[in-house]
Structure formats: C-alpha cells, structure tokens
ZASE-483315 format. One record per residue: residue number from 1; z negated, y, x negated of N, C-alpha, C in turn; residue in one letter. Coordinates in steps of 0.2 Angstrom, whole numbers, plus 5000, padded with zeros to 4 digits. Atoms other than C-alpha are relative to their C-alpha. Layout:
// residues N
FIZA   n n_zz n_yy n_xx ca_zz ca_yy ca_xx c_zz c_yy c_xx res
FIZA NUM    Z    Y    X     Z     Y     X    Z    Y    X   A
...
// end
This chain:
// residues 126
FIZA   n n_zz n_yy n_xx ca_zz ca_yy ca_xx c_zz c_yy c_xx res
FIZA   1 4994 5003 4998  4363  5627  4561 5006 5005 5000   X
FIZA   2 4995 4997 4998  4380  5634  4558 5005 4999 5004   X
FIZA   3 4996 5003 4997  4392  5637  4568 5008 5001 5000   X
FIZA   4 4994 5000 5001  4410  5633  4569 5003 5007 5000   X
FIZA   5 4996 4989 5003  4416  5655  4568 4998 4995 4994   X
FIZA   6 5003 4995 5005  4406  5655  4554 5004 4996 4995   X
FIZA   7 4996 5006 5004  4413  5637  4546 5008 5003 4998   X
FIZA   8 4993 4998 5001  4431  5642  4549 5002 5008 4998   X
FIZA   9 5000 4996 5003  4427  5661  4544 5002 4999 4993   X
FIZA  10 5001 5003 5007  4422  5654  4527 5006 4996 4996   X
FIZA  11 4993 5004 5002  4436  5642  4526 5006 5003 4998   X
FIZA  12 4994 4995 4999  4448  5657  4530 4998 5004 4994   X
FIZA  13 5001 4994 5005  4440  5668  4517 5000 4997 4992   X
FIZA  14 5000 5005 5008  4440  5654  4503 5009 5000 4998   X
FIZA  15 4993 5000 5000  4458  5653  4508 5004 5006 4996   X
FIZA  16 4999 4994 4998  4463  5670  4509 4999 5001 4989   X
FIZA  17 5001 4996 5006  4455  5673  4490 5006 4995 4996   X
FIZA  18 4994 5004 5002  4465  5657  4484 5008 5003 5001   X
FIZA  19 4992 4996 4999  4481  5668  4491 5000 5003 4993   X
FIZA  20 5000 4993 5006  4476  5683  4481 5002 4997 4993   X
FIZA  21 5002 5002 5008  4472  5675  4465 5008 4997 4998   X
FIZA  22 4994 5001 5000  4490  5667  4466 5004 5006 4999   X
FIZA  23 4997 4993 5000  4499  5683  4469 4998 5004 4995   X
FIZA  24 5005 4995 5005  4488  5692  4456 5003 5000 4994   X
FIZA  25 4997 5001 5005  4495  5681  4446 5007 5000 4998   X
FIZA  26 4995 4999 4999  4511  5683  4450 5003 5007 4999   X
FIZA  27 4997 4993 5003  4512  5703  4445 4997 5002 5007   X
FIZA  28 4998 4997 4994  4509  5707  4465 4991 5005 5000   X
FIZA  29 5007 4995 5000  4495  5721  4466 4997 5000 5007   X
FIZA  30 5007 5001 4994  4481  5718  4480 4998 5008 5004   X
FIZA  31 5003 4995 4998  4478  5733  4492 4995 5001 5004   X
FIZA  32 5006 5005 4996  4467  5725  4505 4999 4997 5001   X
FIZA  33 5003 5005 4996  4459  5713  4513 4999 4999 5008   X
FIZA  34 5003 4998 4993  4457  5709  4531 5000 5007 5002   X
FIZA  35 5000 4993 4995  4464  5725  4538 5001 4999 5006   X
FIZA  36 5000 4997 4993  4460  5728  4555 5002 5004 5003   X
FIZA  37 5000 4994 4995  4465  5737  4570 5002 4996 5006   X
FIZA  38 5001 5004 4994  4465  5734  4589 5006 4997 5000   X
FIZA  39 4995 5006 4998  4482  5725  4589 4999 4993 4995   X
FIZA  40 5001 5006 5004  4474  5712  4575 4998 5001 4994   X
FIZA  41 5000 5002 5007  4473  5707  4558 5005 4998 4996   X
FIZA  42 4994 5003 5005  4484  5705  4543 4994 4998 4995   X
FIZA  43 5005 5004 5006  4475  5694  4527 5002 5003 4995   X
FIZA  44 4997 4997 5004  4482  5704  4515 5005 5005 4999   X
FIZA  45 4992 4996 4999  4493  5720  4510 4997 5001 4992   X
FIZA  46 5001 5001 5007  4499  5720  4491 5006 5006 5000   X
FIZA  47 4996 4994 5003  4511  5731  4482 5006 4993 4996   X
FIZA  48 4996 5004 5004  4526  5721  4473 5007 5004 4998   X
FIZA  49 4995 4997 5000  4537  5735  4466 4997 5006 5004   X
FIZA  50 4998 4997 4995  4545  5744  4476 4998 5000 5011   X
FIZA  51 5002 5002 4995  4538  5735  4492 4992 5001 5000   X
FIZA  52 5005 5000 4995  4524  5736  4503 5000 4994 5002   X
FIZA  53 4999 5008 4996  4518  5716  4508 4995 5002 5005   X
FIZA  54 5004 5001 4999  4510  5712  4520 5000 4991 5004   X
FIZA  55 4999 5009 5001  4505  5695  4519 4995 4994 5006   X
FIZA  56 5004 5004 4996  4499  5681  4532 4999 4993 4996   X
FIZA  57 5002 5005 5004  4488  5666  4526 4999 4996 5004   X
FIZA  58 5000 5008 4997  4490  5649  4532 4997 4995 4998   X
FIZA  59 5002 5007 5002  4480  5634  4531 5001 4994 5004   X
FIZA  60 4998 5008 4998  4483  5616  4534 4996 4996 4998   X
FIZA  61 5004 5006 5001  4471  5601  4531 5005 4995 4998   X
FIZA  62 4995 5005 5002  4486  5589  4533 5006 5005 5003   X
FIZA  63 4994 4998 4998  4504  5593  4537 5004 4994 5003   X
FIZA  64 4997 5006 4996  4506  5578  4549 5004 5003 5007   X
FIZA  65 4995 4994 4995  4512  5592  4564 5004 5007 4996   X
FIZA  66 4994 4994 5002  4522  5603  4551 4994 5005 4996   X
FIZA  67 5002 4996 5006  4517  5613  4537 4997 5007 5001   X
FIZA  68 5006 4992 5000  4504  5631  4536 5005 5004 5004   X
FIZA  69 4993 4993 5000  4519  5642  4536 5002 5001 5006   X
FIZA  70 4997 5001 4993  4526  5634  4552 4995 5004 5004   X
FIZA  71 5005 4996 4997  4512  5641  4560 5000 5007 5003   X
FIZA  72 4998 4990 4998  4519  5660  4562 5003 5000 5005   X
FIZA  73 4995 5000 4993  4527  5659  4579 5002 5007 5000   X
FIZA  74 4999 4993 4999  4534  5676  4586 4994 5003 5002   X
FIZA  75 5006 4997 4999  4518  5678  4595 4995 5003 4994   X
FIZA  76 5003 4999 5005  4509  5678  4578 5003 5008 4997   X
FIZA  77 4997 4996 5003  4523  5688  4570 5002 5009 5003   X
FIZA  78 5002 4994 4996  4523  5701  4583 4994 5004 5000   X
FIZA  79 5008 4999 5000  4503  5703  4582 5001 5005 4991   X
FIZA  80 5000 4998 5009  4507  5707  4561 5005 5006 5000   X
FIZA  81 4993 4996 5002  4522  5718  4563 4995 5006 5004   X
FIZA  82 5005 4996 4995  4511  5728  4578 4995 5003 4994   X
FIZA  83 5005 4997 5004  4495  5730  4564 5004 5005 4992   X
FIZA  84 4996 4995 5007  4510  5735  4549 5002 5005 5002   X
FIZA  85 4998 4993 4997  4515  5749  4561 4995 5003 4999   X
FIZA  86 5009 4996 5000  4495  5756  4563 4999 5000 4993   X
FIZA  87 5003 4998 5007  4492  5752  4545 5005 5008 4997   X
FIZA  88 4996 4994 5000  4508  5765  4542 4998 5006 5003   X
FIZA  89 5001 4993 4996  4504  5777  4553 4992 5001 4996   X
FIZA  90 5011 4996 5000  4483  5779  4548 5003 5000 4990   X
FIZA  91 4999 5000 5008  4490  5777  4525 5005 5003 5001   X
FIZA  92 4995 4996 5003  4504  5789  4523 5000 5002 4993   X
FIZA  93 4998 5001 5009  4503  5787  4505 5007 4995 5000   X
FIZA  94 4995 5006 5001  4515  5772  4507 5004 4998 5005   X
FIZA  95 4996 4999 4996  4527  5781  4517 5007 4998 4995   X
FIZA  96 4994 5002 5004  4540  5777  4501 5000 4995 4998   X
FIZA  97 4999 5008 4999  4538  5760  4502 5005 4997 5005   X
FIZA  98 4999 5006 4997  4549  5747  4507 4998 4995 5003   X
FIZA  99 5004 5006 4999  4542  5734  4519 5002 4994 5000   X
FIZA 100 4997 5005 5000  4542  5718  4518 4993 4994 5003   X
FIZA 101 5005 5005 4997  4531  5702  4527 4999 4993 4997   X
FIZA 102 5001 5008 5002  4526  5687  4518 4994 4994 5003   X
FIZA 103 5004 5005 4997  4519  5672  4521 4996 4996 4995   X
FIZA 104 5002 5005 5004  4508  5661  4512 4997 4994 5000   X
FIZA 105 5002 5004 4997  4506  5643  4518 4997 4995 4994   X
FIZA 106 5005 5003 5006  4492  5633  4509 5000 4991 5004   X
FIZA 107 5001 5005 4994  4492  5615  4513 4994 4995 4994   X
FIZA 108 5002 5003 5004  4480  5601  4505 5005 4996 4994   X
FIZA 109 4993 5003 5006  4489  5594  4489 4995 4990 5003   X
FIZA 110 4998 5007 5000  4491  5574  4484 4989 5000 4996   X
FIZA 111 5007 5001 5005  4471  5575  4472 4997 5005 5005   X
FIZA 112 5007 4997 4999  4454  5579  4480 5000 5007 4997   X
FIZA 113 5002 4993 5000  4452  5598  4479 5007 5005 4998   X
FIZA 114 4995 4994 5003  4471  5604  4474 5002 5002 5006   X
FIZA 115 4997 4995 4993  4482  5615  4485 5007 4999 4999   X
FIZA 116 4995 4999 5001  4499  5614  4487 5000 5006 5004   X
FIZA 117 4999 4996 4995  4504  5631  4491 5008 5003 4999   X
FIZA 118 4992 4997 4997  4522  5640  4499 5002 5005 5001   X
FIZA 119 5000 4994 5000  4525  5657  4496 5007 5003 5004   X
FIZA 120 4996 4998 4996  4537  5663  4508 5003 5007 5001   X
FIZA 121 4999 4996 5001  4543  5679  4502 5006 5004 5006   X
FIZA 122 4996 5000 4997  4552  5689  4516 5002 4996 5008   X
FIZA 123 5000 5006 4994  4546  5678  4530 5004 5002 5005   X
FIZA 124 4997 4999 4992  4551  5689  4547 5002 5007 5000   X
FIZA 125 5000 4996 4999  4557  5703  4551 4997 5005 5005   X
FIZA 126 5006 4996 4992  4551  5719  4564 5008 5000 5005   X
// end
C-alpha cells in the first residue's frame, strides 16, 4: 500500500520535471534539483544569462481557490529566499550572478492530461 508522502512526492516530482523540460525549452539551463538545506527546499536553480533562478513549483488540480502561483505566500517566500542565501554561501562560483526568483504555477488544462502552465518570471523579491 502506498502512502500519501510517497503519492504526493511523485506527483511533486512529475511536476517539477514538467517545470524543467518547459524552461529547457526556453534556452534556461538546469543547475539542480531539489536543493536542500536546514531552512528548506527550492525545486529548481537554472541559469538564464546573466541570472541565477531560483525557481518554485506549483501545482493545482483545479484553480477553484486560486491558481498554483497564488500559492507562494511570504511564509513560502521567505523559506526560498532563506535556502537562496545558504545555496550562495556553500557555491561561490555564482558569486557574479544576478538573482532572481521565479515561480512556476502548473494548473490542470481544459483536455484530460494537458497543463496549463504560468511562468512568473521575477515573482518576489528578498
């Protein structure tokens, strides 16, 4: 029997490659995955330029309370700005990057298995 983690990990990690593979296609270069550190998780950090992303992934089923994206509160946003500082401090290679936080809210499309997805370039600041 599985259990819900494991559903919702799955679900997050289907989503998550769905980010990527959008952005990829969009010229943005992948640098990780799921970075951790004790203040959290970011779902992605790319390259885009001159820029350093560091990107959060959103999902929705439906958007009857508001769309994936809504989803970032301050609490959220503070948790991601917290882990972009640590990831800065432990990679000093990508001391001459410019930072920036994006968002990427995925919501079910109108057809059985599409996506509408909402790329939020520049979501928050620190």
């Amino acid at each position: 029997m599985k259990s819900y983690q494991s559903d919702s990990r799955q679900l997050g990690n289907e989503k998550e490659s769905l980010a990527a593979k959008f952005l990829t296609a969009r010229g943005i270069r992948l640098k990780e995955r799921n970075y951790q550190c004790r203040f959290g998780e970011i779902d992605l950090i790319a390259c885009d330029h001159e820029f350093l992303i560091f990107v959060e992934v959103r999902f929705r089923s439906s958007s009857a309370y508001g769309t994936s994206a809504e989803t970032v509160d301050k609490v959220k946003q503070g948790k991601i700005i917290l882990c972009a500082r640590h990831y800065l401090l432990t990679h000093s290679c990508h001391n001459n990057f410019n930072c920036r936080f994006d968002v990427i809210g995925i919501n079910n499309g109108a057809r059985r298995g599409s996506h509408n997805i909402q790329w939020i370039r520049d979501a928050f600041q620190t």
